[in-house]
PyMOL commands that place a pseudoatom at each C-alpha (Angstrom):
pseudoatom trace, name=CA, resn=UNK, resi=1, chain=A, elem=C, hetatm=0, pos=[-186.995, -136.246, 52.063]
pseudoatom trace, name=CA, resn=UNK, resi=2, chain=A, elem=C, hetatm=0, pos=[-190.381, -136.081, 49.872]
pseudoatom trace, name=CA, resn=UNK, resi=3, chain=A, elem=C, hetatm=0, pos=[-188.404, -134.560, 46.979]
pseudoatom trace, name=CA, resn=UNK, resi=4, chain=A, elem=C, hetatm=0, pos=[-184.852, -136.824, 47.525]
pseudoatom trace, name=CA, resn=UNK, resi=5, chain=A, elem=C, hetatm=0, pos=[-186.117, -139.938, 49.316]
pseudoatom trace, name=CA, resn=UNK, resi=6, chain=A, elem=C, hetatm=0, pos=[-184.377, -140.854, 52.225]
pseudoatom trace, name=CA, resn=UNK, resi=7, chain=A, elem=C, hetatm=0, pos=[-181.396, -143.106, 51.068]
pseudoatom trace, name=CA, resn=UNK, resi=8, chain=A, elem=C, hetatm=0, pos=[-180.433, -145.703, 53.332]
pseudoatom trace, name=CA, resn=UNK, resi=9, chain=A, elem=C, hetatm=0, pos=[-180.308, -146.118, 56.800]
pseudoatom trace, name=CA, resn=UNK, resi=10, chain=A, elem=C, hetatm=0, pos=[-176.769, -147.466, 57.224]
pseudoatom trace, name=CA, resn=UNK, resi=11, chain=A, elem=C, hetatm=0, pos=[-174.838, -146.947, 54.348]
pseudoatom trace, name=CA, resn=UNK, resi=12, chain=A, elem=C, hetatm=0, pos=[-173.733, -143.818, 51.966]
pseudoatom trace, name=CA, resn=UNK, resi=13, chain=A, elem=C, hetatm=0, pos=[-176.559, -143.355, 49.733]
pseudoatom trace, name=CA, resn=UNK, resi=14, chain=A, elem=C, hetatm=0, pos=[-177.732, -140.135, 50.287]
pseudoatom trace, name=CA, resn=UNK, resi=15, chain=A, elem=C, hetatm=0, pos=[-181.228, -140.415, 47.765]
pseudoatom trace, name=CA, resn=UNK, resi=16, chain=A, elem=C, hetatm=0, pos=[-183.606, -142.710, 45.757]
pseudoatom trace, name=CA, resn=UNK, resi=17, chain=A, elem=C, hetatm=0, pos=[-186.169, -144.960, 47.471]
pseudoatom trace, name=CA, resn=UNK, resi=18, chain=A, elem=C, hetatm=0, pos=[-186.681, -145.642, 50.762]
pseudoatom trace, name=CA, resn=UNK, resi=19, chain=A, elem=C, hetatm=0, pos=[-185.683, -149.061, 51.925]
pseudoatom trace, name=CA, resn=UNK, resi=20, chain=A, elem=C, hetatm=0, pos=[-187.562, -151.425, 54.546]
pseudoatom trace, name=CA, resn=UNK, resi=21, chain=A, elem=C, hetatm=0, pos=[-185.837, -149.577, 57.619]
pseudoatom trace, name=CA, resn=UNK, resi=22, chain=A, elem=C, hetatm=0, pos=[-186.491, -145.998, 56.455]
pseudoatom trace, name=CA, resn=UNK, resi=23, chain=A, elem=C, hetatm=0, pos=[-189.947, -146.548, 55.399]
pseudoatom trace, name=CA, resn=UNK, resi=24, chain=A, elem=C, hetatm=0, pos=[-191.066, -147.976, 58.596]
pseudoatom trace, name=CA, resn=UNK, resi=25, chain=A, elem=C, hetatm=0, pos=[-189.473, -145.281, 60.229]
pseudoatom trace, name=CA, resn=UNK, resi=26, chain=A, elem=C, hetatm=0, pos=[-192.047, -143.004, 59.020]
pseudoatom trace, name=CA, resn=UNK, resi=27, chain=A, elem=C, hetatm=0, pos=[-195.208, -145.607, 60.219]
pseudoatom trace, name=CA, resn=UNK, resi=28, chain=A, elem=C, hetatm=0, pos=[-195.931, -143.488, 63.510]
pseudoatom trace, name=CA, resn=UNK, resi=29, chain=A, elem=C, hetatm=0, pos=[-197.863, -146.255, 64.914]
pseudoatom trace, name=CA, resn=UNK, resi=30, chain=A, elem=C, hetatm=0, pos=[-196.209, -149.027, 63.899]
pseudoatom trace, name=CA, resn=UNK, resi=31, chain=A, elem=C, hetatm=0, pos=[-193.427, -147.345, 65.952]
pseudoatom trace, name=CA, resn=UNK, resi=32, chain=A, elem=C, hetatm=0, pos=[-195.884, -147.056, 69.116]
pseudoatom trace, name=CA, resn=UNK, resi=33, chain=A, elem=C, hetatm=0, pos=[-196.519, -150.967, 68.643]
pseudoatom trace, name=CA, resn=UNK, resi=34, chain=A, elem=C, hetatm=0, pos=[-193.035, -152.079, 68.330]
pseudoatom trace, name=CA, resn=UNK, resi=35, chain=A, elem=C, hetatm=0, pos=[-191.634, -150.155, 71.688]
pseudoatom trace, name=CA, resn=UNK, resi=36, chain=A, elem=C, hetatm=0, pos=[-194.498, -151.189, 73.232]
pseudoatom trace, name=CA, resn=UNK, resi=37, chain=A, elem=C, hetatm=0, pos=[-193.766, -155.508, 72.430]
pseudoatom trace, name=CA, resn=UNK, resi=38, chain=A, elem=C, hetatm=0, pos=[-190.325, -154.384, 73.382]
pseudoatom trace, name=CA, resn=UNK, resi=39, chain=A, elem=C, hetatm=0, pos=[-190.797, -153.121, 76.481]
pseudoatom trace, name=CA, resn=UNK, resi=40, chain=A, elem=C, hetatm=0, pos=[-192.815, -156.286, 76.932]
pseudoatom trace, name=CA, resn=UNK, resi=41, chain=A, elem=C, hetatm=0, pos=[-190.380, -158.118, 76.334]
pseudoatom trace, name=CA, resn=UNK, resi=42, chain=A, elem=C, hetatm=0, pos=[-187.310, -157.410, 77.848]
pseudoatom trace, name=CA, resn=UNK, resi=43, chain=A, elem=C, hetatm=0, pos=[-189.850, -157.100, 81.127]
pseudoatom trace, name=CA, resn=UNK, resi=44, chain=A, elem=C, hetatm=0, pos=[-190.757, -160.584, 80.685]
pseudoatom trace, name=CA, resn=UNK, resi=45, chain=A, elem=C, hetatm=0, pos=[-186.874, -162.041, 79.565]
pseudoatom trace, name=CA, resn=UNK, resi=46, chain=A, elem=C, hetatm=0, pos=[-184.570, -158.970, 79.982]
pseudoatom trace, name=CA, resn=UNK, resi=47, chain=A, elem=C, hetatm=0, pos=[-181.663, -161.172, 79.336]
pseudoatom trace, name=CA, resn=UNK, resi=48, chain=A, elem=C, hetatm=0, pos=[-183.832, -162.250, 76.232]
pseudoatom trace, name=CA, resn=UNK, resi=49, chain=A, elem=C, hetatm=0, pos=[-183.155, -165.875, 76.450]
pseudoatom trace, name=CA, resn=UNK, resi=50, chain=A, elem=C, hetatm=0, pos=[-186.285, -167.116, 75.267]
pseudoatom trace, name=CA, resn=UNK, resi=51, chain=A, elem=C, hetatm=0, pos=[-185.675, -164.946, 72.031]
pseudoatom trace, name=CA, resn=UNK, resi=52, chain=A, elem=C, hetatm=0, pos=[-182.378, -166.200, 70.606]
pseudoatom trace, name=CA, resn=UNK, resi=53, chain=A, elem=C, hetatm=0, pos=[-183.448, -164.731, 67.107]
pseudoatom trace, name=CA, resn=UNK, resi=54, chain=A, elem=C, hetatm=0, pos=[-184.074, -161.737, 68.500]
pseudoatom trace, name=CA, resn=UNK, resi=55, chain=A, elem=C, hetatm=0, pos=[-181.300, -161.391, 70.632]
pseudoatom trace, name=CA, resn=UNK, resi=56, chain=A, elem=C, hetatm=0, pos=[-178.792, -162.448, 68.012]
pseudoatom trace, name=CA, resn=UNK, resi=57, chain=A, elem=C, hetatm=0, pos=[-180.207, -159.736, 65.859]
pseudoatom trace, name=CA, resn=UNK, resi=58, chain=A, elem=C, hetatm=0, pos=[-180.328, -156.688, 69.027]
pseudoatom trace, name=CA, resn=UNK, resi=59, chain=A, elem=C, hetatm=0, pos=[-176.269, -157.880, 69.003]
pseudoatom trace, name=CA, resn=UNK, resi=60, chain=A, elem=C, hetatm=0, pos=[-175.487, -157.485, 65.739]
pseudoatom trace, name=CA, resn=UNK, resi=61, chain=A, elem=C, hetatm=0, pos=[-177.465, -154.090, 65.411]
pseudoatom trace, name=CA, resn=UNK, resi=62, chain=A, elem=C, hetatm=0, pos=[-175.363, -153.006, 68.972]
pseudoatom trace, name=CA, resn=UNK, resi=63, chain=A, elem=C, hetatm=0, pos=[-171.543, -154.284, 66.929]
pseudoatom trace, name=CA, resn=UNK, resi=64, chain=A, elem=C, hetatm=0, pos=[-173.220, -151.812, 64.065]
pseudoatom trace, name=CA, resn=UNK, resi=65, chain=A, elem=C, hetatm=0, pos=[-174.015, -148.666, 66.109]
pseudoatom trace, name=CA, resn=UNK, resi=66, chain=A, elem=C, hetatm=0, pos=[-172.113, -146.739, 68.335]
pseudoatom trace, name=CA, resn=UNK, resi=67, chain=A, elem=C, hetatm=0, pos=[-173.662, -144.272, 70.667]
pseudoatom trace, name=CA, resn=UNK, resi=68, chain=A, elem=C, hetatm=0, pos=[-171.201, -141.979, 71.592]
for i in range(1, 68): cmd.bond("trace and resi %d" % i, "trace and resi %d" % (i + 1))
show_as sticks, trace
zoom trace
């Protein structure tokens, strides 16, 4: 990845500069301080109703993916 660059997360570029996604993905910490907000979270409002942003966004990511 140093030498190619990542490409995109979703999508078919497969080098060149990393975008948003990719480059956070390599923030270690920032990683550590997201699951822990979301585990905070969904503890407080699993159903997420006091997050309708949020939510919306979790559904649209979960029409995109498909863990098979």
């Amino acid at each position: 990845m140093l030498i190619r660059g990542p490409g995109e997360f979703f999508g078919v570029k497969q080098s060149g500069l990393p975008d948003l996604a990719m480059a956070s993905l390599a923030n270690v910490e920032l990683i550590k301080k997201a699951r822990l907000e979301a585990r905070l979270i969904l503890k407080e409002d699993p159903s997420m109703n006091n997050y309708p942003p949020l939510k919306e966004r979790l559904e649209q990511f979960r029409k995109l993916t498909h863990f098979e």
